[in-house]
N, C-alpha and C positions, 0 to 999 in steps of 0.2 A: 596646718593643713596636711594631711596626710594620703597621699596617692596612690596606685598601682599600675604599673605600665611595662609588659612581658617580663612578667613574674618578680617585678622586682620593686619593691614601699622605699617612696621618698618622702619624707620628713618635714616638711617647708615648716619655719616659721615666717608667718606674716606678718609687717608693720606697717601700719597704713600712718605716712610718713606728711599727706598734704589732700588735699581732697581730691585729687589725681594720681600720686603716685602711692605704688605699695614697695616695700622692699622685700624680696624672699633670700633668705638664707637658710644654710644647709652643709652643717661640715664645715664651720667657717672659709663660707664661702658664700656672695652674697649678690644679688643681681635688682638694678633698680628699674621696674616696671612702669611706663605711664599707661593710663588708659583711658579713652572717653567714650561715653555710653552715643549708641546712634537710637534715631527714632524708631527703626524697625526692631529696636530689643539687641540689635549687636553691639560689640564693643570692639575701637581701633587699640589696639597694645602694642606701644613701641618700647622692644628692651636693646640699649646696646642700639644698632645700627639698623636693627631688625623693626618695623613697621608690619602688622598683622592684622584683621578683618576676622574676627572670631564669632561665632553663634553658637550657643550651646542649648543642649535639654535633659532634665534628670531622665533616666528611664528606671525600671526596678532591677536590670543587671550594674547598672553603672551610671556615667554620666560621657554621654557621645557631643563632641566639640569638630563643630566644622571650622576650616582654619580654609578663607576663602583662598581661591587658587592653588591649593598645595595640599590636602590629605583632607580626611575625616578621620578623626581617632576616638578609639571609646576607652576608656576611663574606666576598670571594673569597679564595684566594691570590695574594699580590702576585707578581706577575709580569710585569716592565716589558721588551718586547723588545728597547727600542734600551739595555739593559744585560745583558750576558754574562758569566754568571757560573758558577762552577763548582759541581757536582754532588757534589763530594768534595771530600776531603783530599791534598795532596799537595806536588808541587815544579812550577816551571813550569819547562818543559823552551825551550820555545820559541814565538813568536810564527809563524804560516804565512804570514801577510802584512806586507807594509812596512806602518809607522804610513800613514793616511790612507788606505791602498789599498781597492777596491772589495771585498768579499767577494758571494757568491752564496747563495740558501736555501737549507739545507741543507750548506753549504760547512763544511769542517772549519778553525776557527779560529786553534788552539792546542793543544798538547802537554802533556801532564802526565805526570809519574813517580807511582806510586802502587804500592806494595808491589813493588819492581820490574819494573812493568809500565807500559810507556809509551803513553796511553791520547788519542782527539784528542776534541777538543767541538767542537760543529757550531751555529750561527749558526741562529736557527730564522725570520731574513726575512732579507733584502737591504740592504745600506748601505753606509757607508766606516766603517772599523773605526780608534777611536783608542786605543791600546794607553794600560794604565792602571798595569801591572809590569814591573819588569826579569827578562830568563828567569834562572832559580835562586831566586827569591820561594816562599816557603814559601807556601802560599793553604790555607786551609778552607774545607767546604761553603758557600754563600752567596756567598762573599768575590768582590768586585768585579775582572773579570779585562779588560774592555777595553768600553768606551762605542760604540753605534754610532747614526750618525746614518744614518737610515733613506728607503732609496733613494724609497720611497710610502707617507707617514704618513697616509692613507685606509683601507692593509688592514689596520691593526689599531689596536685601540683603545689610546690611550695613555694611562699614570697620571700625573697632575704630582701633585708633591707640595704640601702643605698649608703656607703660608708666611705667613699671619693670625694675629692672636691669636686665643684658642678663647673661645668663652661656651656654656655652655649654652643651649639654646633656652627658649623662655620659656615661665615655672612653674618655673626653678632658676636656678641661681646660681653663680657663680664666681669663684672670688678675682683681686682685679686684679692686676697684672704684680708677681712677686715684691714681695712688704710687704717693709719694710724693718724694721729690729731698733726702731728706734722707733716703727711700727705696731705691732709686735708686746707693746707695753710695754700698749697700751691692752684689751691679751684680758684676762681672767681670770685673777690667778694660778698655779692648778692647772694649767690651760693648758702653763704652760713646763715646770713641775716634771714634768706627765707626759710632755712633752717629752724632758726628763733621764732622768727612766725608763724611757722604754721604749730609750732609747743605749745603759743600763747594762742592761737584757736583751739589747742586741745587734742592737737595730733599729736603722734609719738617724734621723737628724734631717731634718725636711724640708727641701728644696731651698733655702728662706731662711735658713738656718742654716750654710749652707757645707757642703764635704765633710764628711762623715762619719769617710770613713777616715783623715783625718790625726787624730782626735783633737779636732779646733783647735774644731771646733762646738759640742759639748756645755760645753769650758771657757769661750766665748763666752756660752754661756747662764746660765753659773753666774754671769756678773757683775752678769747682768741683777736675778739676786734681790738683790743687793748694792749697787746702784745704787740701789735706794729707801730704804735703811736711811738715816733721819733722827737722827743722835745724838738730837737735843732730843725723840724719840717714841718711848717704851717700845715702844708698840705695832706700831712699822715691826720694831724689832726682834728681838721674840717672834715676829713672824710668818717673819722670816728662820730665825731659829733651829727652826721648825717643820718649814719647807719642808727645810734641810737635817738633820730627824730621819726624813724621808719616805724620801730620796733614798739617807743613809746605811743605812737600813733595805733598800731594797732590795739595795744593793751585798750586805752580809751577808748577805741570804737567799739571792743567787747564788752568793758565793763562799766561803759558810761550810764548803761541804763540800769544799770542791777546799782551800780551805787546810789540813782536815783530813790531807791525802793527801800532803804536803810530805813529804818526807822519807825516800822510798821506797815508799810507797805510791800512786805516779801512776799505774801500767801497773791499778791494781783498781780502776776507778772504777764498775766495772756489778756487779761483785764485793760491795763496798762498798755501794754506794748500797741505802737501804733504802726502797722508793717505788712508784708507777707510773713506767710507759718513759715517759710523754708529761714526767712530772715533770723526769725526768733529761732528755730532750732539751732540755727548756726551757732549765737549769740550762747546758746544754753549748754551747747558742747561743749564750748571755751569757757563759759562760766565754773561747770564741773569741775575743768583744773588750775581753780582760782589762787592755792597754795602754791603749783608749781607756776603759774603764773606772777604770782605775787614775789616768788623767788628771785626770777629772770628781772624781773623789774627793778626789785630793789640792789641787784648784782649791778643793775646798769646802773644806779645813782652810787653807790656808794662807788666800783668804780670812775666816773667821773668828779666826784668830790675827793677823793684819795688821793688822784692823778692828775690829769690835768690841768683843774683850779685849783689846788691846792698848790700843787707847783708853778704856777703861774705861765702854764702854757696857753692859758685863755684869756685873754683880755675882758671877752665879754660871749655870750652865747649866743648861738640865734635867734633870731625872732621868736621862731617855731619852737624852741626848743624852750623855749622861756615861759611862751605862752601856753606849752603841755605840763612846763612845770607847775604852772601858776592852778589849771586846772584842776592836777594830781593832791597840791596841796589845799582845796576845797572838799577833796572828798572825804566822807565823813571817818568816823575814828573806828567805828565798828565794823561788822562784815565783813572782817579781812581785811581791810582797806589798813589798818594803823600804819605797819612798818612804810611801805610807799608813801602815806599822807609828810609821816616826820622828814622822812628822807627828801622831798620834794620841795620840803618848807625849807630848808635847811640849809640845801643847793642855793634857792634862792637868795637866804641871805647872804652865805658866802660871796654871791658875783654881784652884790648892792654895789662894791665902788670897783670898777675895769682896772689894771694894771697899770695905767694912764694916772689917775688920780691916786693912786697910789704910793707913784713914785714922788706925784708933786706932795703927795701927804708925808712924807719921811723926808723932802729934802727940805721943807718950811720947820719941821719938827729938829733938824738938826740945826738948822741955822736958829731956833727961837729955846732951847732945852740947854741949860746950865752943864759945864763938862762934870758937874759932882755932879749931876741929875743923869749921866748916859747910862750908870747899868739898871734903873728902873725903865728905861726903855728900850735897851737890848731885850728886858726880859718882861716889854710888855705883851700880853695874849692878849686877843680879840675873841672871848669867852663867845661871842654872835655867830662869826661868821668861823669859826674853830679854826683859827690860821696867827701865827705871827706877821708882821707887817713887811718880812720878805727879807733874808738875808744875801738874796743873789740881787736883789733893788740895791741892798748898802753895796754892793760891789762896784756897782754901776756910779756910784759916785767918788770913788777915786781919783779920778777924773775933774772933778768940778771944777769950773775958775776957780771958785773962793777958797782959800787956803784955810779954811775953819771949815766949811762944811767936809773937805779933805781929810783934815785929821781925826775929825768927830765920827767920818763914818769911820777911819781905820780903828777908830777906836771903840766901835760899837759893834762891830765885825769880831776882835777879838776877844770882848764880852760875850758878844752870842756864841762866839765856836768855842769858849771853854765853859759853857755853863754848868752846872754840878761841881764844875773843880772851884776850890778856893783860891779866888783871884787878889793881891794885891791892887795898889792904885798902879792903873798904867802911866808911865813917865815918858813925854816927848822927849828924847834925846837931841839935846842942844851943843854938849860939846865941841866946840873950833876942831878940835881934831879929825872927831867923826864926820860933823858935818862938811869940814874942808876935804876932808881925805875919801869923800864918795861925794864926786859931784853928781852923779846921776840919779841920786835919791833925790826925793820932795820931800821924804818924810822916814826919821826913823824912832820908834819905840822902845820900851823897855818892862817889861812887869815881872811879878815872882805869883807861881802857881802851885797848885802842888795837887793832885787826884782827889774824886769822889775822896769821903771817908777820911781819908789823910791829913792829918795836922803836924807830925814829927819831922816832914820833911820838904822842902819847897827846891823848886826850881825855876829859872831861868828862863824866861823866851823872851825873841826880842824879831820885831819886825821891820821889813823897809819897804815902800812905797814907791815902783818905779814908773815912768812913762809911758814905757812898752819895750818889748822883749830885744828893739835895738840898744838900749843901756845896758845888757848885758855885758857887750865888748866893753862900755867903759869901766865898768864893774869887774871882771879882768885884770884891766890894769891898774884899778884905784878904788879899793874896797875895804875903809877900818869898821871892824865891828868895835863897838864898846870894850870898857876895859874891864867888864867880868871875866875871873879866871874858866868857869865853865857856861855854856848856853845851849840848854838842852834842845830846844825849840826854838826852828827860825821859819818866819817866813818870809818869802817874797812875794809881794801883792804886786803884779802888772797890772797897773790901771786901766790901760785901754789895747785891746790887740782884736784882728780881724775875726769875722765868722762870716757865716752862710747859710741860709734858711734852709740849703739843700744840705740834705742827713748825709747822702753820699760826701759831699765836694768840704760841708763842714767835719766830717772827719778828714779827709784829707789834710783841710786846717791846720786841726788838732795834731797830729803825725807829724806837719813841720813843726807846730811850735815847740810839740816836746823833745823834737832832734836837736833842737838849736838849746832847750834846757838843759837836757843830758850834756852836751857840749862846754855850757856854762856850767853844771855843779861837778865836771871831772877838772876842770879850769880853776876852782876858787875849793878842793876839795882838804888840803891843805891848810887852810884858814879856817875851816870848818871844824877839820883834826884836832888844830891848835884848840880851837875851845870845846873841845869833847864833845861838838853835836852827836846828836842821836837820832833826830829827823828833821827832814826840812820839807815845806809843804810850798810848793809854787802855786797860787792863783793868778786863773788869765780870765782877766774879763772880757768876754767878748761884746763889743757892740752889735745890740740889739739881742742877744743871744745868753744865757744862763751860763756863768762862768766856770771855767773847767779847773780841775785841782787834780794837780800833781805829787804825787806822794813818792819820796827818796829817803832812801833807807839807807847804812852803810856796812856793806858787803865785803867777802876778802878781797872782792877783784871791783873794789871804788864804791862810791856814790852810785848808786841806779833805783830806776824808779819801779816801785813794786806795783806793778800794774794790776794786780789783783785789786788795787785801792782805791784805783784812777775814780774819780768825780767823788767820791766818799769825801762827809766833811771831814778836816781836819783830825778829831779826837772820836769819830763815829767809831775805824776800827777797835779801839778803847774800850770803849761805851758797850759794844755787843761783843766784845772777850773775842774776837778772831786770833788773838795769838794762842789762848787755850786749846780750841778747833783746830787749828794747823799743826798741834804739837802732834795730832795723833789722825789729823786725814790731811791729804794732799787735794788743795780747791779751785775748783775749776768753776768763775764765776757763770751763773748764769741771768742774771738781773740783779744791777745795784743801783741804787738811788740816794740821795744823800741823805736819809735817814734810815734807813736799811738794805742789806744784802742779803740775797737766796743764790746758795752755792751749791756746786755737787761736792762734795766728798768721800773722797777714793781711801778706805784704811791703807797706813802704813803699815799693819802689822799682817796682815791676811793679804792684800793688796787686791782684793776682790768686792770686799763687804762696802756699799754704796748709801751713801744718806746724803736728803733734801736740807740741809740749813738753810731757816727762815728766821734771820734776826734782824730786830728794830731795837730804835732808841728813840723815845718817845719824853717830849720836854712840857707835856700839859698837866698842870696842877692837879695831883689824886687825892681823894679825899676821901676819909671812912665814909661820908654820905654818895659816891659817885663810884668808888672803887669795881661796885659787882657790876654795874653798868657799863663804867668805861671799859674793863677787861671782856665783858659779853662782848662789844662792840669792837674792841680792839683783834679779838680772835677771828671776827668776822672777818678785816680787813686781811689776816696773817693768811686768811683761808683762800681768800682773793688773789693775793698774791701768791702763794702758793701754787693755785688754780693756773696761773699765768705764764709761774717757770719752767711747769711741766710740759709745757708746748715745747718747750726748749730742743733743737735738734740734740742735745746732748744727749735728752732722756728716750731718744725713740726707741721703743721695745724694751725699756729697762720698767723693773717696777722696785724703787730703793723706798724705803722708809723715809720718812719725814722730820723733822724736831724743830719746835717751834719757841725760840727765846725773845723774851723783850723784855728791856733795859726802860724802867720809868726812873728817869733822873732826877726831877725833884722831890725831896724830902713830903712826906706826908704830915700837914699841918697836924699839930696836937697828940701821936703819938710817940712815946718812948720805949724803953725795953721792954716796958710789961706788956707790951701791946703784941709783941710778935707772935703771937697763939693766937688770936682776934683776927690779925693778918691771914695767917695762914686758912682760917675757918670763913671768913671772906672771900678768898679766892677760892676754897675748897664748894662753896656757894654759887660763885658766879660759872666755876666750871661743869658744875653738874648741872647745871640750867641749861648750857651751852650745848655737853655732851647730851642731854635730852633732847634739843632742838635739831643738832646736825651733826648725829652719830653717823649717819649715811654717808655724810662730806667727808669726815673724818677720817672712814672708813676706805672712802674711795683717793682720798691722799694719804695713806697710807703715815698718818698722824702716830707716832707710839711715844712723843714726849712732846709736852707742854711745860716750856719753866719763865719762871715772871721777876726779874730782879726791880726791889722797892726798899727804900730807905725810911728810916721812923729820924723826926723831927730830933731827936736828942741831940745834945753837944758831947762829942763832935755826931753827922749824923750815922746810923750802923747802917749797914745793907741785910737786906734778910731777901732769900732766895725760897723762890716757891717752885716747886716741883709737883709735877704729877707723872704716872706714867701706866700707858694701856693696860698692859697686865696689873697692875694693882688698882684696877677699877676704876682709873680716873681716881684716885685718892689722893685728897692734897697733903704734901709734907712741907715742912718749913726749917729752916738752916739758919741759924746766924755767922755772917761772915767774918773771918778772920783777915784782915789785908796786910799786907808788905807794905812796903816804903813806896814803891810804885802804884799800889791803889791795886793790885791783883789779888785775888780772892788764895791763899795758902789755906785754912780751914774751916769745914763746917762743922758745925753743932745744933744736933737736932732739937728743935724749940717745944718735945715733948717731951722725949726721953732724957735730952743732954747727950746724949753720943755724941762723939766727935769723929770727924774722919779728914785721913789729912790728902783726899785725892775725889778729883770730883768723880771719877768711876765709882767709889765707895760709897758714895751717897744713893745709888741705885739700888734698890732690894737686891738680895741674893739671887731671888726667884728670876727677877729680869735677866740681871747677866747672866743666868744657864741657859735663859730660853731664846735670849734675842739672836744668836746661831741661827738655833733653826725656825725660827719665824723668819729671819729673810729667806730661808730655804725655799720655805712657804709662799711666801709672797713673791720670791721668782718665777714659781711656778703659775703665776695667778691664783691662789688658793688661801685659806683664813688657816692660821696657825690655829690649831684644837684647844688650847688653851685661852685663846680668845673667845671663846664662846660665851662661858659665865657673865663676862664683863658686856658683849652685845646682849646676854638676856639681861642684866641687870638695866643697860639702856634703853631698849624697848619698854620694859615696864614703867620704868621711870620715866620716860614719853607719855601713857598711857596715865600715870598716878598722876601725874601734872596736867592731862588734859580733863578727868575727872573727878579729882578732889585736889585742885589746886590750893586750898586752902589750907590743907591739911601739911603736917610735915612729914618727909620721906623717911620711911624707917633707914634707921643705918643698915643693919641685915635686911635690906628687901629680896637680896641672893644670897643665900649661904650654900656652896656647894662643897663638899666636900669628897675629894677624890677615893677613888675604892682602885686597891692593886693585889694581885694575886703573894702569898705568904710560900713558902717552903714547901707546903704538903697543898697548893693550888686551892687554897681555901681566901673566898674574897676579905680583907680588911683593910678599914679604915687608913691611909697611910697617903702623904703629902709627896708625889715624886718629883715637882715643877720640871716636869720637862724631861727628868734623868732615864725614865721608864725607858728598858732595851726591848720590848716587842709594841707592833704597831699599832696600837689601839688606848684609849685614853677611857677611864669612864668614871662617872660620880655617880 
């Protein structure tokens, strides 16, 4: 909306945010309006503190607003003379004058074609005319046709436009320069939620929230309800679970009747509909943005099966929530409806048995299961409900009276936390010595391990099973390990120690218990020495509560616990390469869970350059028939969480880059070497579907690496490493890995060429490491690095070729650009600069 108020054009953009509120901004700077219409044609508008009684009427100078008790003001029409603009619709035929030349009052400027009729426009003062179109430009009424700097800016009054930030004059108030999503955490709940609702009627999200129309805003905000939920607090998560019965509540009351209509009954919707017209209009608004609705929705289910029920902070759901489930998955497959119908079903079967029978289901299963039958059910999946049977449930039975269901969980525990690695048979440790010389153990072990991929070398772990964290003092004073010369790996499992449904008072908890462990491994640190530990991981189970894991590492000044690690299972570090990342960024976590961490990372070499790590380690069977699916689905969830860290107070006002690794541990049934080119043409598959789907999300996390570590069935099994990366188009590359003795990746080899390189930087194109400088430059600034461009036309298109010949296959070249640079004597040629180019401007 653009206005004029003593001589001077302000700008507004409007967003009409709820069916009452508009937002206006201007110069990032942005004020939120309510208003409701009165019967006599006025309307009340409260902004800020300020409440108003407005009437207004167009006249032909302007538009005059009585503002009740306090002014009348008129409104001109803008009309700026040193800009020429046309009158109509049409084609521009031509310019009457050279750029720069004098024109006269009255002087006809330019040509226009308009219903076949060629029509001129006349300059209404004196100046030199700078033409602003090439002739054959399509123009519309308004549209800007040529700038004139004006011969005597005395005869007429000139508008400059408004280029300040705006405040309200005082007695109101106005929000500061766009809040940021972590201002936004400190509003009110309902706040976002109504936020989310009024999306899923078809209004905008305000202008802090990002576009609208990609969708990408409202699944921004879904993360934000998500990002509070504290496992250790019932209470964060009942309130999650409400906000999304609000939010799927309204979805259904919009699209309950249009799902209705599937099936051949789309063209009767006013036919059908039994209501008031304002109802059905309503209904039809929200129907319009059934994609970005569909978005917001299926963000809600995937995070609630990702999080909550997956990690067993749900027992069971609510009523309501069940019974929206129940409906969502009736709705038919077509119309939009698919992604939400699967997702709904799916939820469901997950919460078929509460955490209650689940627990009794794994402690009947240990007490009735053969000790050579425990690691088929350490590694049994629940293909239904997409969940293992709970490795923080086995913790909870350390504990047990019966001294078999005791050992069988310790030993299905450490079955589950080294899966991928090749595990010997685990051995109860019997010996009189050992067992005389720690009274405080109930239980201690012994196995030989050895990494992914590795057969040349095995190690050592050996664990002991204590009562709770006061056996430490006797432990102290009487503690034999076994009489292996080295043991790489130890842990300590506390069977039973206190917790607190409050997030606050159970960290507290947490803080003593691991004062009192620090305590105990600077105590026993010596004994540790002696057999050349290398880590030792303390689990506390807490009653009623998901158990917490300690991770100790040995440092030059003792034993201390790398708290970067804290609740990470076990071998997760491992699993998603964190010691590779830290050799070259300093991490500052900002959400970890026990199967994945998302960090910031600060380079150590520039000590400025910032990037998002988003790594997971994923233990469900891939398969060439499942692979491009499970990866589609798996990037979804990378995207989610993602979505979630960036709330993070770490990131406010930063905009770092993103990199997105996941570690799939088991072995792929039926392939071997040959297959590694198949792999990589697989994932090259499931990512260009992806990047066609949510180049926008992509876009807006600031995505510029995607990589997927998979393993082929062979003996022993390889790992092959899949890479893509923004500037090379989302194009898939493929690596076969070279490991050490420790299972860590020393080289790759590309599965096309054979190249090898012995440094993971190496494996990045050239092109990348010249350009990824200044793409962060770029993206500091909030702006797209210019050589991204190619790579968003090539995604567009391929959005577009997948929505109308989906059947068809995508050309490899569906972009070819090739870049054009100036030679010696300023003559344009062909020539590839990636990035190097020393003046400002890029062109193909």
């Amino acid at each position: 909306v653009e206005i004029a108020y003593n001589s001077v054009k302000y700008n507004f953009q409007v967003t009409c945010t709820s069916p009452d509120t508009v937002t206006l901004s201007i110069n990032n700077s942005s004020i939120e309006a309510r208003f409701r219409e009165q019967p006599d044609g006025s309307v009340y508008v409260r902004a800020g503190e300020r409440v108003a009684q407005i009437s207004g009427v167009e006249e032909p100078l302007g538009t005059r607003l009585r503002v009740e008790g306090i002014a009348t003001v008129t409104f001109p029409k803008v009309r700026d003379p040193s800009e020429l603009r046309s009158d109509f619709n049409g084609k521009l035929v031509r310019y009457l004058h050279a750029d720069g030349a004098d024109i006269k009052e009255g002087e006809p400027f330019v040509e226009l074609e308009a219903m076949k009729m060629i029509m001129s426009l006349r300059s209404e003062v004196a100046g030199k005319i700078h033409h602003t179109l090439a002739p054959g430009a399509i123009v519309g009424a308004g549209d800007l046709l040529a700038n004139l700097t004006l011969a005597d800016p005395s005869k007429v009054q000139m508008i400059k436009a408004y280029t300040e930030p705006f405040a309200l004059s005082s007695g109101g108030t106005a929000n500061k320069q766009s809040a940021s999503a972590s201002d936004l955490l400190s509003m009110a709940g309902p706040s976002i939620t109504d936020a989310i609702q009024a999306m899923l009627c078809g209004y905008n999200a305000p202008p802090q929230f990002g576009p609208s129309s990609t969708g990408t805003a409202g699944v921004s905000i879904v993360q934000q309800i998500f990002s509070h939920i504290d496992e250790s607090d019932s209470a964060s998560v009942s309130e999650a679970l409400e906000e999304c019965c609000k939010l799927l509540a309204t979805f259904l009351e919009n699209e309950r009747f249009f799902a209705g209509l599937v099936g051949g009954d789309e063209t009767q919707t006013i036919k059908r509909f039994q209501g008031e017209p304002q109802e059905l209009l309503n209904k039809i608004v929200a129907h319009t943005a059934l994609p970005r609705a569909t978005a917001i929705v299926t963000a809600i289910l995937r995070s609630l099966s990702d999080g909550p029920v997956l990690e067993g902070e749900v027992s069971s759901l609510p009523k309501l929530l069940v019974e929206q489930l129940t409906e969502l998955a009736q709705f038919p497959g077509a119309g939009g409806y698919a992604s939400v119908k699967l997702l709904a079903t799916q939820l469901l079967v997950q919460m078929k048995k509460p955490l209650s029978l689940r627990r009794e289901e794994v402690h009947s299963m240990l007490i009735n299961t053969p000790r050579k039958e425990l690691e088929k059910v350490a590694n049994a999946y629940d293909t239904e409900r997409r969940m293992y049977f709970g490795l923080d449930l086995i913790s909870s039975m350390f504990s047990d009276p019966d001294s078999t269901v005791r050992s069988k969980a310790a030993e299905v525990y450490l079955l589950r936390t080294y899966r991928g690695y090749h595990v010997d048979d685990i051995d109860i440790v019997d010996s009189s010595d050992v067992v005389s010389g720690t009274p405080a153990a109930s239980l201690h072990l012994m196995w030989t391990f050895s990494p992914p991929g590795v057969t040349s070398a095995s190690r050592k772990g050996y664990a002991i099973v204590v009562p709770d964290v006061e056996s430490f003092e006797s432990l102290k004073k009487s503690w034999t390990l076994p009489a292996a010369s080295e043991i790489s790996d130890l842990h300590v499992l506390v069977a039973k120690v206190p917790g607190d449904r409050s997030a606050a008072e159970h960290e507290k908890v947490v803080s003593a218990l691991a004062a009192k462990c620090q305590d105990f491994m600077s105590a026993v640190a010596s004994k540790l020495d002696q057999k050349k530990a290398e880590y030792v991981d303390v689990l506390l189970a807490h009653h009623g509560h998901n158990p917490s894991h300690l991770h100790y590492v040995k440092k030059p000044d003792g034993w201390t616990e790398e708290m970067a690690y804290r609740n990470m299972r076990p071998t997760l570090p491992h699993l998603i390469e964190l010691a590779a990342v830290e050799a070259n960024y300093t991490l500052t976590p900002l959400q970890h869970g026990r199967v994945f961490a998302m960090d910031l990372g600060l380079s150590k070499a520039d000590k400025k350059s910032e990037v998002v790590f988003a790594r997971g380690a994923s233990h469900v069977l891939l398969t060439t028939d499942n692979f491009e699916e499970t990866v589609f689905n798996d990037l979804l969830t990378s995207c989610d969480f993602l979505e979630r860290s960036l709330l993070h107070p770490a990131l406010d006002k930063k905009h770092p880059q993103s990199q997105v690794f996941l570690h799939v541990v088991p072995p792929i049934p039926s392939t071997t070497n040959r297959d590694l080119d198949y792999l990589r043409v697989l994932f090259g598959n499931a990512l260009q579907r992806f990047v066609a789907d949510h180049s926008s999300r992509l876009e807006q996390l600031r995505v510029s690496t995607i990589e997927m570590k998979v393993w082929t069935s062979s003996s022993p099994p390889t790992p092959v490493r899949l890479v893509a990366f923004k500037t090379g188009h989302w194009e898939a590359l493929g690596f076969q890995e070279k490991l050490n003795s420790s299972g860590i990746p020393i080289q790759w080899t590309n599965v096309e060429s054979g190249a090898k390189a012995d440094c993971l930087e190496q494996v990045k194109p050239a092109v990348e490491q010249q350009r990824s400088t200044k793409r962060q430059i770029a993206r500091a600034a909030g702006s797209t690095y210019i050589y991204d461009f190619p790579a968003l036309i090539r995604n567009s298109l391929t959005k577009m070729w997948m929505s109308y010949a989906s059947s068809e296959k995508i050309p490899d070249n569906l972009v070819d650009a090739t870049e054009l640079a100036l030679d010696d004597n300023d003559e344009l040629i062909e020539k590839e600069l990636h990035g190097g180019n020393k003046i400002g401007m890029v062109a193909w």
